[in-house]
N, C-alpha and C positions, 0 to 999 in steps of 0.2 A: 458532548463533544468527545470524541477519539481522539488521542494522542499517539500519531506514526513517529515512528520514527523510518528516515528513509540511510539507504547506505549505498555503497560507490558512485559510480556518476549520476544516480538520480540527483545526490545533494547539490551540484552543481545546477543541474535542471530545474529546480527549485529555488532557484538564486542566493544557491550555498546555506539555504536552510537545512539542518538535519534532523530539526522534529517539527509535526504541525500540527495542528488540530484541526479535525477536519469534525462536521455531524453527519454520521451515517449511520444508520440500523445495521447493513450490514456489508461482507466483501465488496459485492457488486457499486452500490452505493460510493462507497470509500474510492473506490476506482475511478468512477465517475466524475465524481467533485474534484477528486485530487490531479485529473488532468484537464479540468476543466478550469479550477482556479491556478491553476502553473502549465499552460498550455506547453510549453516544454519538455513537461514529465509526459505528457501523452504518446507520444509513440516509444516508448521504452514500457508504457504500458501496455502497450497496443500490441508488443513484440510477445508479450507475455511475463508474469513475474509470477513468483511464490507467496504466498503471504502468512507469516505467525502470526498467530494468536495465542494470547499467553501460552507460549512455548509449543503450540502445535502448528507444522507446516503446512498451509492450503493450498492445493495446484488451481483446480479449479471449481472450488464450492463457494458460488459466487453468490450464496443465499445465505450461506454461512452467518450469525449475529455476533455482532460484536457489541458488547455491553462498554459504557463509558468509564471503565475501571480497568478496562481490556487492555494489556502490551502488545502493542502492534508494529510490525517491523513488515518493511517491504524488502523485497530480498531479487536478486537474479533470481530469472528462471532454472529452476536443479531440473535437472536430464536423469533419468533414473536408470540403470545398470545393470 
């Protein structure tokens, strides 16, 4: 199991959860499940989001793994400059 932690209004969307444990190998997966068991968080998914893993930012490496040791943060989508 992964341990998310989610931040601004997803926590809401989650029914005011701000960590979950979700089982996924990897990004794509984690995204999957997580708006599939809080079908609320799905279209803030669906809009797009960022994703850390132990401290590095992922836009869209949705094969990316994430090991069950991994700090995982869902984040807004960052706009790059």
């Amino acid at each position: 199991m992964v341990k998310v932690v989610l931040t601004g209004s997803m926590k809401s969307a989650a029914g005011g959860h701000t960590e979950l444990e979700i089982e996924a190998a990897n990004i794509q997966q984690m995204l999957a499940r997580l708006g599939s068991d809080y079908p609320k968080l799905k279209p803030i998914l669906d809009r797009g989001v960022s994703v850390s893993v132990d401290g590095i930012i992922y836009r869209d490496a949705w094969f990316q793994p994430i090991s069950p040791k991994s700090e995982v943060y869902i984040l807004p989508r960052m706009a790059g400059g």
